[in-house]
C-alpha positions in Angstrom: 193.3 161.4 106.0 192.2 158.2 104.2 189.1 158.2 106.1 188.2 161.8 105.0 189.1 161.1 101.2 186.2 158.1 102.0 184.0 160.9 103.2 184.7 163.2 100.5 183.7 160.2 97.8 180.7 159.1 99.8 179.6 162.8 99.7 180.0 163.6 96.3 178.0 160.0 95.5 175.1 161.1 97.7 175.5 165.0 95.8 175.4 163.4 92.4 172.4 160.9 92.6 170.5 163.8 94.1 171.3 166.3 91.3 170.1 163.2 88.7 167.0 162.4 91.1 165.7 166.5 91.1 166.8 166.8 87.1 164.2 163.6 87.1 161.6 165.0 88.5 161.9 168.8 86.8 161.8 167.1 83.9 158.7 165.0 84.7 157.6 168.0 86.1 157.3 169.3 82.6 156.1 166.7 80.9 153.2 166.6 82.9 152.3 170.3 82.5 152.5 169.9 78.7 150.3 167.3 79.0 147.8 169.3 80.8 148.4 172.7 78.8 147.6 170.6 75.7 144.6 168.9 77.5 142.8 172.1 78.7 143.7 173.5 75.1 142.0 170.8 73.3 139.4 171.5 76.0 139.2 175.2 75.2 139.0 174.5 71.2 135.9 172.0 71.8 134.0 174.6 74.1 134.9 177.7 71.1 133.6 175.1 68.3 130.5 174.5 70.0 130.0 178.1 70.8 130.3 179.3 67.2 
């Protein structure tokens, strides 16, 4: 049984440094798209001003 309770630990270990490693990335993940969504918008505003 000792060996299981080893497993168990081990387990939850791997579990929790993967749920840390994919919040990491979603919230990269997010960053990045604000980044572009405010890129292509400062895009879009120079194209409109020039246009007008």
């Amino acid at each position: 049984m000792k060996d299981f309770g080893k497993y168990i630990i081990e387990k939850s270990r791997e579990y929790s440094g993967d749920v840390a490693t994919q919040l990491a990335y979603r919230q990269g993940a997010e960053e990045a798209m604000n980044w572009v969504n405010e890129r292509m918008a400062e895009f879009i505003a120079k194209k409109t001003e020039g246009a007008s």
